[in-house]
RODO-2510 file (C-alpha; in nm, 4 decimals, decimal comma):
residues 327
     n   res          X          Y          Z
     1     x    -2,6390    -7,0400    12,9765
     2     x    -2,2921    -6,9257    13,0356
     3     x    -2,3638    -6,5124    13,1411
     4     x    -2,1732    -6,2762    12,8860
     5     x    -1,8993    -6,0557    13,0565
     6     x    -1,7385    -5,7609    12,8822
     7     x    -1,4298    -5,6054    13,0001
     8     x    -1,2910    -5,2674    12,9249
     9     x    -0,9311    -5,2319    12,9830
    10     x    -0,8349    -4,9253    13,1807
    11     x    -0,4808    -4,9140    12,9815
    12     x    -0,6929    -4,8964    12,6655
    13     x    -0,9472    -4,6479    12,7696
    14     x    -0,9607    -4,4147    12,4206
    15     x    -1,0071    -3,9992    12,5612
    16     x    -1,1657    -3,7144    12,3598
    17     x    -1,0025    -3,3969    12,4361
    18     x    -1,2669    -3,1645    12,3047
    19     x    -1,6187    -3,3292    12,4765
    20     x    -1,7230    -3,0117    12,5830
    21     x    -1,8259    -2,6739    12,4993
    22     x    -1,5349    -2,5562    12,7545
    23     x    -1,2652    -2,6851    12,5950
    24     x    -1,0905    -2,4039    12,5410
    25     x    -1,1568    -2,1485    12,7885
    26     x    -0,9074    -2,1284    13,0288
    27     x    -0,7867    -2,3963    13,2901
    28     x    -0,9181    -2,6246    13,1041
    29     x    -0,6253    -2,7830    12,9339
    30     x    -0,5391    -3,1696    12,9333
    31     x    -0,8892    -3,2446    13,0121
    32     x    -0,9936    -3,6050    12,8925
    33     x    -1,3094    -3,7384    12,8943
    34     x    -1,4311    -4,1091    12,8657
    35     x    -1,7566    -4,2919    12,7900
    36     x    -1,6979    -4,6299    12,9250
    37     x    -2,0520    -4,7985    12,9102
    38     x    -2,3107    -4,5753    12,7252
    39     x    -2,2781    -4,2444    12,5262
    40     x    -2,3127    -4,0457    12,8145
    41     x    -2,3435    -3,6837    12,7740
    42     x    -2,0683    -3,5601    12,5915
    43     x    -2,1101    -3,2761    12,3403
    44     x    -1,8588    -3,4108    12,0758
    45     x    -2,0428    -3,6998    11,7843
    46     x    -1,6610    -3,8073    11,7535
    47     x    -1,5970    -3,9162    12,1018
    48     x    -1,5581    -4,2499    12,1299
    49     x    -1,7866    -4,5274    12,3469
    50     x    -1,6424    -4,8431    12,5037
    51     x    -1,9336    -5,0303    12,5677
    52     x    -2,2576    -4,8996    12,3585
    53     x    -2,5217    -5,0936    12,5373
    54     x    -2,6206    -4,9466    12,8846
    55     x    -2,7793    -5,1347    13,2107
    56     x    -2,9702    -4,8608    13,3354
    57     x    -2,6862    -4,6147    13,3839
    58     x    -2,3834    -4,5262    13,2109
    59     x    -2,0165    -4,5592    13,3456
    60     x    -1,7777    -4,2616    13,2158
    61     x    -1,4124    -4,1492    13,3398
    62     x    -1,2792    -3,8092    13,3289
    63     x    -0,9012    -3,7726    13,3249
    64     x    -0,7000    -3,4267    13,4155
    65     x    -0,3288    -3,2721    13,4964
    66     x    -0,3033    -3,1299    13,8214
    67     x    -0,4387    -2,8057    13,8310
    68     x    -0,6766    -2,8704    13,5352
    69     x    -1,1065    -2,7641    13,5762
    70     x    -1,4071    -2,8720    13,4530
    71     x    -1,6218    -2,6340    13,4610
    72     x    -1,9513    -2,5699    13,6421
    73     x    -2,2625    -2,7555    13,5237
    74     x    -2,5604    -2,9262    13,6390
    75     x    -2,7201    -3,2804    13,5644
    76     x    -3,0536    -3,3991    13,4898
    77     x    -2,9903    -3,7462    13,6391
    78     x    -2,7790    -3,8689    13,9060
    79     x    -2,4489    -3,8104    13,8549
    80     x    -2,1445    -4,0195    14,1378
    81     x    -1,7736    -3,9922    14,1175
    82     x    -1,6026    -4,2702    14,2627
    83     x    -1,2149    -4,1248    14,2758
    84     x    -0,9432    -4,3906    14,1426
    85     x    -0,6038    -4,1984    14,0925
    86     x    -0,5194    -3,8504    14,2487
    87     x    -0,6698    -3,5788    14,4733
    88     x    -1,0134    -3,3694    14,3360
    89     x    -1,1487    -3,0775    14,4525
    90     x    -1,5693    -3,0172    14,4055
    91     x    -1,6871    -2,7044    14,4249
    92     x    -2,0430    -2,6121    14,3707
    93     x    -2,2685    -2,3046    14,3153
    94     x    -2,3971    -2,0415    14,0478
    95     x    -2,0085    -1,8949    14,0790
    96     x    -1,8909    -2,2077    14,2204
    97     x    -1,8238    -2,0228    14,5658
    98     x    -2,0689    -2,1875    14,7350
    99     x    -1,8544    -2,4691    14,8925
   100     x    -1,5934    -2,7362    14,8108
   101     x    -1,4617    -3,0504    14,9054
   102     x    -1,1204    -3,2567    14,8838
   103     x    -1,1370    -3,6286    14,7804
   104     x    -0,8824    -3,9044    14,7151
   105     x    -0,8618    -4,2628    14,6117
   106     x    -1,1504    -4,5042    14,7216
   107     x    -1,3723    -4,1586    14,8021
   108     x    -1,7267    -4,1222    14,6650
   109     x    -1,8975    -3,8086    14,6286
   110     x    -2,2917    -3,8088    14,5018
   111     x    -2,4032    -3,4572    14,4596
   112     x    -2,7753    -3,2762    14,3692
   113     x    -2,9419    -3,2956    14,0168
   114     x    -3,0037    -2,9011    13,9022
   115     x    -2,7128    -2,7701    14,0925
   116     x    -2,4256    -2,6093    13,9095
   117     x    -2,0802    -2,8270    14,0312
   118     x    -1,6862    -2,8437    13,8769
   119     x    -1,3880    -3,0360    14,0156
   120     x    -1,0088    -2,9697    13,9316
   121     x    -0,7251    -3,1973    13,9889
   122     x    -0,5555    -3,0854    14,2895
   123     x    -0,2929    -3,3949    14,3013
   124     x     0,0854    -3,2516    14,3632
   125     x     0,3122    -3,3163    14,1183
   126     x     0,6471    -3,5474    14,1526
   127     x     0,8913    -3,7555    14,0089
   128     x     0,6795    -4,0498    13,9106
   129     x     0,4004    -3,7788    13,7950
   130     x     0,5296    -3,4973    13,6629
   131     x     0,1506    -3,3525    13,5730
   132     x    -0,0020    -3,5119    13,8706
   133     x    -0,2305    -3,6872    13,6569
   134     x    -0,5357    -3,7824    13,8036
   135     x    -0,8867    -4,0065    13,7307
   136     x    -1,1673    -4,1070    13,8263
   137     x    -1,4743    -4,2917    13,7559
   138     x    -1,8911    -4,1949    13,7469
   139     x    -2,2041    -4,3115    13,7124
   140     x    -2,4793    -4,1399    13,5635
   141     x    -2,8272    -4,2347    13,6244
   142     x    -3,0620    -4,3630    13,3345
   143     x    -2,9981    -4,5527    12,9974
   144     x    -3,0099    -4,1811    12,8578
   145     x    -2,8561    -3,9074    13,1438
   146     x    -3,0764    -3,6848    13,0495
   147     x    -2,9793    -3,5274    12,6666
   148     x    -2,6395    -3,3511    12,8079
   149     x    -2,5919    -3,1090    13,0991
   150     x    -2,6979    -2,7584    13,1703
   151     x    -2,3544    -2,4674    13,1735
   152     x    -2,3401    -2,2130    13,3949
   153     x    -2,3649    -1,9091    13,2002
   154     x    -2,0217    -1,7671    13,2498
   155     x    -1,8840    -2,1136    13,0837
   156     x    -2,1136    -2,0448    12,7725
   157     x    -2,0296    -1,7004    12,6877
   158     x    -1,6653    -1,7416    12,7809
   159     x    -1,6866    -2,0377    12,5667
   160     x    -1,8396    -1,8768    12,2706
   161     x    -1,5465    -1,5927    12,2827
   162     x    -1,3148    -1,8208    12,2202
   163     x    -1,5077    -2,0024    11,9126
   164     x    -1,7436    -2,2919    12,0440
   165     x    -2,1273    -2,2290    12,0228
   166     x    -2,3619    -2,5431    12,1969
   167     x    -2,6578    -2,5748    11,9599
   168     x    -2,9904    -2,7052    12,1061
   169     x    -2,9221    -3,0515    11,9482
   170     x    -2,6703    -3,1009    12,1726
   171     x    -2,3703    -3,0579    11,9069
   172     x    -2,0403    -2,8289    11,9643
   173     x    -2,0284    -2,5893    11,6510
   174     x    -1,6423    -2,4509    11,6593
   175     x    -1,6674    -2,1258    11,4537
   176     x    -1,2746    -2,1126    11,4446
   177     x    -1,2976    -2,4091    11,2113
   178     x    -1,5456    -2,2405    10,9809
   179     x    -1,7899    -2,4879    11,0858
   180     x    -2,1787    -2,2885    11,0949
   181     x    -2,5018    -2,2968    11,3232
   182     x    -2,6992    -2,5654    11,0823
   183     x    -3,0494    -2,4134    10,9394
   184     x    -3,3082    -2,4765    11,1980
   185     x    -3,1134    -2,4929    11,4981
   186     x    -3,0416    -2,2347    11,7508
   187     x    -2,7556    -2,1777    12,0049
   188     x    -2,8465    -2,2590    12,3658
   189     x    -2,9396    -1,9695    12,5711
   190     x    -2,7961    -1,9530    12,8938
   191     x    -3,0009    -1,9839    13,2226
   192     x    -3,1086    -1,6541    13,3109
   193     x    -3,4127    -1,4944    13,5567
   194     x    -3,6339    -1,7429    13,7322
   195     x    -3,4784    -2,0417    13,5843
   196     x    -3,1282    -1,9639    13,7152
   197     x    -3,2488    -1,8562    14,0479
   198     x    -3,4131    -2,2328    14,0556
   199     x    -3,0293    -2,3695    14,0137
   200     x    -2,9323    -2,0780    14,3157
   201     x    -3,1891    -2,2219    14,5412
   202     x    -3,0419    -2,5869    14,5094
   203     x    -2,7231    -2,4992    14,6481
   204     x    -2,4861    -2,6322    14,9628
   205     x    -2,3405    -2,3259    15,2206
   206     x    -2,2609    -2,5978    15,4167
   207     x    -1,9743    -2,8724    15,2980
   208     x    -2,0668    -3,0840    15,5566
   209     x    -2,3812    -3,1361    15,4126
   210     x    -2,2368    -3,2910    15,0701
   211     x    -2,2807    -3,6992    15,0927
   212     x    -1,9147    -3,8277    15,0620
   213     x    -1,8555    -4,1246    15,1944
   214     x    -1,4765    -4,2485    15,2314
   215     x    -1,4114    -4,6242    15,2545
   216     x    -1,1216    -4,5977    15,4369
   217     x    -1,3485    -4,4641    15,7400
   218     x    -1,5691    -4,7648    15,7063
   219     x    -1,5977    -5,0596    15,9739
   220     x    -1,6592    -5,3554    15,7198
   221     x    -1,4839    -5,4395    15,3925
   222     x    -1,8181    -5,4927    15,2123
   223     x    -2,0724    -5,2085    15,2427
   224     x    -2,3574    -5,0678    15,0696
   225     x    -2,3085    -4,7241    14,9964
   226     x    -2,6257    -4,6357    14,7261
   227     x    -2,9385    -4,8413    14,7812
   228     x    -3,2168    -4,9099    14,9301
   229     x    -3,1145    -5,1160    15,2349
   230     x    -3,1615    -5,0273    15,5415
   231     x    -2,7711    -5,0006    15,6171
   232     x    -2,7180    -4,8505    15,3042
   233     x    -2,4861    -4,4935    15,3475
   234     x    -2,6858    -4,3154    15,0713
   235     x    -3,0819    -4,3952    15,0466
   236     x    -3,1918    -4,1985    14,7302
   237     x    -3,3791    -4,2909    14,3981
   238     x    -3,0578    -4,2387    14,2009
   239     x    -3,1861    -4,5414    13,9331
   240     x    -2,8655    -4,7370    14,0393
   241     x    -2,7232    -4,9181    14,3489
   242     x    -2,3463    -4,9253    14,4476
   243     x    -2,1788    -5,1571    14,6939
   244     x    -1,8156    -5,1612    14,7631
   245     x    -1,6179    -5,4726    14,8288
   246     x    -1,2507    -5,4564    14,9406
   247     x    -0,9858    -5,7459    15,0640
   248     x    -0,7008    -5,6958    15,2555
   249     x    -0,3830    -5,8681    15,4935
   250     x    -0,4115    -6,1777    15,2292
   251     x    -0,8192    -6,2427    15,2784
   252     x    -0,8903    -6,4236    15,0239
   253     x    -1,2947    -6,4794    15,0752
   254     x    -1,5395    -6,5266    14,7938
   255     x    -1,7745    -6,2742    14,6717
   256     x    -2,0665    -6,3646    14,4227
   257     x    -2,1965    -6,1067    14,1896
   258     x    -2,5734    -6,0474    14,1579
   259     x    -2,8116    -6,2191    13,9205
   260     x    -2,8877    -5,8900    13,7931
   261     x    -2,7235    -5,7122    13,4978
   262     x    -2,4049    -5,5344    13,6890
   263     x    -2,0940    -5,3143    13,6204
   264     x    -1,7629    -5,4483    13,8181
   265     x    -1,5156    -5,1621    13,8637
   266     x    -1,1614    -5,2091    14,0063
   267     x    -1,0348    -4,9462    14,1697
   268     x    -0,7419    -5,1307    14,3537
   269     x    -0,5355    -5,4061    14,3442
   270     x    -0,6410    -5,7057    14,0594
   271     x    -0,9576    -5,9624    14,1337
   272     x    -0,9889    -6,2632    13,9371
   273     x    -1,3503    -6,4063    13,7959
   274     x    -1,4546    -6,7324    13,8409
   275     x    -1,4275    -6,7817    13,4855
   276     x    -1,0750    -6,6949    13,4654
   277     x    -1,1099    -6,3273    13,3687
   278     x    -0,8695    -6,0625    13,5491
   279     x    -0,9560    -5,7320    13,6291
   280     x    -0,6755    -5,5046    13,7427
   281     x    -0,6565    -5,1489    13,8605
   282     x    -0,8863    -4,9395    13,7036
   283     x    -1,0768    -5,2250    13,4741
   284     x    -1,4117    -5,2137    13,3798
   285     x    -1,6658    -5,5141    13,3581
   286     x    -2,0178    -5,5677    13,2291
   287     x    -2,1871    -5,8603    13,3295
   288     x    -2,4616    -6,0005    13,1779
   289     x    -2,7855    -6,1056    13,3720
   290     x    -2,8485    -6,4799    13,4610
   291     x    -2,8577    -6,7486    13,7145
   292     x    -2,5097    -6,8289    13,6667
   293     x    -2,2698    -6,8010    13,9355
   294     x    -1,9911    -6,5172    13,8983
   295     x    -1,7635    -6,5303    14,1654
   296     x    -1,5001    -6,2823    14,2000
   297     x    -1,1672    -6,3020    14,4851
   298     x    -0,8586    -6,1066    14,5249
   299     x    -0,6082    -6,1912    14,2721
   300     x    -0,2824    -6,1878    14,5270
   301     x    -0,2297    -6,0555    14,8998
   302     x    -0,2433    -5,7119    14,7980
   303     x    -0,5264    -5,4848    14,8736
   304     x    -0,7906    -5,5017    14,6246
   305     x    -1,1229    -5,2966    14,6235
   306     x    -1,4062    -5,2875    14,3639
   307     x    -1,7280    -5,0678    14,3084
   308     x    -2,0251    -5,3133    14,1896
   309     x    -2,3015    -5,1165    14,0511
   310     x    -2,6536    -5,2292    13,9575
   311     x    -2,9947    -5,0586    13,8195
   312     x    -3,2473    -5,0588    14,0401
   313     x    -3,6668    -4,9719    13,9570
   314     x    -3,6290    -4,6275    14,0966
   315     x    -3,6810    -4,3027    13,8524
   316     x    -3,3134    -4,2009    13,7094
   317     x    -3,4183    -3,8255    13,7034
   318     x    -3,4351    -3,5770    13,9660
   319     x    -3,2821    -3,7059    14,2431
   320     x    -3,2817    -3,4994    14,5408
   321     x    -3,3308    -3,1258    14,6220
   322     x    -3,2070    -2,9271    14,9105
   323     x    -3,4874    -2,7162    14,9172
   324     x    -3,8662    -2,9031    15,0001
   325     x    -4,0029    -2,6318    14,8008
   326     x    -3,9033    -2,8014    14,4802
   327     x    -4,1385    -3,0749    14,3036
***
């Protein structure tokens, strides 16, 4: 039986501009937000989802100017950035002063569950991109990542000045638009006392400490960088595996995609499937699970790099703490 492939088109990616309770608090302008495969976690019932069914993880996108934030929050699941366009800066912490990081295209970054973290798009501006424009991909552990994310408190109450209340089902309310708290729901209450000082003890002083891992640095042109093998970079119950294949100087060697259900993402350059399919720059694929072959080679001389991500039996939740103190 012939293994069903679908393919999301990074030109036709569709964005929601309001996804989150900090849409309008300031800085955050131009942010876009995309759920690529599963709903992911966004706060808005309007924003739009690519690819419905998930594999054990969801795939989403978030897209910025230069100089735009996203604010500080914290996951329940593993949460990955893989960057495709542009250069991000992660910064993590109750105030975000903690520590940060710079990242560019072809880096990975996998930080803590129940740690507060942001990014902002740090790419310069020029000629061919006058905003500095800037995306990048992640993967969120579990079919469900964990019923949204947790705000630092400053990003609530700054967010609920300027008209958006988060009610406990997970919905934006935008008071501005007349819109009201529905009977029986209440607004969440930020993280205060114990439960805050629980997100403070899960912190980084150290930036050296945060597991990036940058292709360019590594030896071999196919490498495991989540999983559970033994040469794997990153060996942690994240609920999903990632290896990263790249061709370059006009290889043109054959990979073959797991039996198991898996996500293709092209981050560089085009690759063409052995059925014909193309996937160019920034192109997502799900492909079904089977016994049929999928094999996938570099489309033309040019460098070409894809992410291939797969679910794995390990618990999607909490991931890893800093602190051995935690459960």
């Amino acid at each position: 039986m012939k293994r069903k492939i679908q393919h999301v088109r990074f030109a036709e990616l569709v964005p929601c501009r309001t996804a989150f309770i900090d849409t309008h608090n300031p800085g955050t302008e131009g942010k876009e937000n995309f759920t690529i495969i599963g709903g992911g976690v966004s706060e808005n019932l309007d924003q739009y989802v690519h690819i419905e069914e998930t594999p054990g993880f969801n795939i989403g996108g978030a897209g910025q100017p230069a100089g735009c934030i996203n604010s500080l929050h914290s996951h329940r699941t593993a949460e990955v950035f893989i960057i495709h366009t542009g250069s991000w800066r992660f910064f993590w912490g109750v105030e975000g002063d903690d520590g940060d990081v710079v990242l560019n295209p072809g880096d990975l970054i996998s930080l803590p569950t129940h740690m507060f973290r942001g990014f902002e798009n740090v790419t310069p501006t020029s000629a061919t991109n006058e905003n500095g424009y800037g995306f990048m991909f992640s993967v969120l552990g579990g079919d469900d990542s964990g019923n949204g994310v947790v705000w630092a408190p400053e990003v609530l109450e700054q967010a609920r000045s300027n008209g958006l209340t988060l009610i406990d089902s997970g919905q934006l309310i935008n008071t501005r638009n007349g819109e009201t708290i529905p009977e029986g729901l209440l607004p969440v209450i930020p993280v205060a006392g114990d439960e805050l000082r629980f997100y403070d003890r899960n912190t980084i002083s150290d930036a050296s400490k945060v597991v990036v891992i940058r292709p360019k640095e590594l030896i071999h042109n196919e490498a495991e960088l989540i999983g559970r093998g033994s040469n794997a970079v990153i060996r942690e119950r994240t609920g999903f595996e990632i290896r990263r294949v790249r061709w370059g100087g006009g290889e043109n060697r054959l990979w073959v995609a797991p039996i198991l259900e898996t996500v293709l993402i092209s981050n560089a350059g085009s690759v063409v499937l052995s059925n014909g399919k193309t996937l160019g720059s920034g192109d997502v694929a799900l492909i079904q699970a089977g016994e049929e072959e999928i094999g996938i080679k570099p489309l033309s001389e040019d460098v070409s790099e894809i992410f291939i991500v797969t679910a794995t039996d390990d618990p999607a939740g909490e991931t890893r703490y800093l602190d051995e103190d935690h459960p």
